[in-house]
C-alpha positions as CSV (number, residue, x, y, z in Angstrom):
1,X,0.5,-13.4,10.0
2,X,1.1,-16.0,7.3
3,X,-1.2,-18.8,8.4
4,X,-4.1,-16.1,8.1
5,X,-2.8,-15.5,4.5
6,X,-2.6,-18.9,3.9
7,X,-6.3,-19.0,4.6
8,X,-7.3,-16.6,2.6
9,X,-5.6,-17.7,-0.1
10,X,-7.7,-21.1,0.0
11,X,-10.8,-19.1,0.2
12,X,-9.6,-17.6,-3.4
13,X,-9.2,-20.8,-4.5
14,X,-12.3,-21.8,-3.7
15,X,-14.2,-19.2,-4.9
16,X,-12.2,-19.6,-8.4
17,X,-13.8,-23.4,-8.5
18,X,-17.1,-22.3,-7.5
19,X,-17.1,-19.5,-10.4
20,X,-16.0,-22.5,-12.4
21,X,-19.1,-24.6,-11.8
22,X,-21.2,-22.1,-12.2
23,X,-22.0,-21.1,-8.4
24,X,-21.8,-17.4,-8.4
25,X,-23.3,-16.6,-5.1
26,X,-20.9,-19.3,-3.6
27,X,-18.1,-17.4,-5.3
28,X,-18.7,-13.8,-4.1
29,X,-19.1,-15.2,-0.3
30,X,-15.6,-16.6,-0.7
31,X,-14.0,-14.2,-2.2
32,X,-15.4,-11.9,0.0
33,X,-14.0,-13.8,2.8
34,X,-10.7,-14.2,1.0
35,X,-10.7,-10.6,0.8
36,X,-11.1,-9.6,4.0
37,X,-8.5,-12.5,5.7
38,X,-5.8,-11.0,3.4
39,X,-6.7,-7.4,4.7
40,X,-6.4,-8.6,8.0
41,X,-3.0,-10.3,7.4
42,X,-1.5,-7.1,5.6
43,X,-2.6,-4.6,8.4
44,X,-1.6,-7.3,11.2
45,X,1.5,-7.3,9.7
46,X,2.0,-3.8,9.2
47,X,1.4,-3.5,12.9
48,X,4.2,-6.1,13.8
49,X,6.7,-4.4,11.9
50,X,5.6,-1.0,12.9
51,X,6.0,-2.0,16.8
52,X,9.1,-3.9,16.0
53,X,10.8,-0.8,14.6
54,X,9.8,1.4,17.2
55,X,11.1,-1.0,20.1
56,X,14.5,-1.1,18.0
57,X,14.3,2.2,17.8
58,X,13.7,2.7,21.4
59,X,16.1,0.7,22.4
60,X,18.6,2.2,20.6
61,X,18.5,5.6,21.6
62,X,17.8,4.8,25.2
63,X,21.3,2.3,24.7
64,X,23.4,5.9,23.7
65,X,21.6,7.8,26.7
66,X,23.0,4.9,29.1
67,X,26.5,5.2,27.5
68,X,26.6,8.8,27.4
69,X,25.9,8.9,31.3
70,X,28.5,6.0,32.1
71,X,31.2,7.9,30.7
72,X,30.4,11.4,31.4
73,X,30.5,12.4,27.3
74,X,29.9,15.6,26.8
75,X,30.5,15.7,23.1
76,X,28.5,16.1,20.0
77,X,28.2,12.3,20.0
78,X,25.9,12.0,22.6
């Protein structure tokens, strides 16, 4: 989720300048914002690769169940 990252990271730019100036309320609502876009892009993430890996991983083993019963294996390989 990169574009939501990208986002937040802007935010922490932000707030960084408004520290600068002086604008401390201004800084803690964008950072605060900043810091909730970049949990939401971890755990999205997170999520993608965890689906991701369990359709591989799905796929795989329901691949050697296929294979097995095509050929009639009756070994330790399948």
């Amino acid at each position: 989720l990169w574009p939501i990252n990208i986002v937040g990271l802007t935010f922490s730019v932000m707030s960084r300048y408004s520290l600068q100036q002086g604008n401390v309320d201004g800084a803690r609502h964008l950072g605060r914002n900043a810091k909730v876009l970049s949990i939401v892009s971890l755990v999205g993430g997170v999520l993608i690769i965890t689906a991701h890996l369990s359709r591989t991983y799905a796929y795989l083993v329901y691949e050697k169940v296929i294979a097995c019963d095509n050929f009639n294996v009756q070994s330790a390989q399948c």
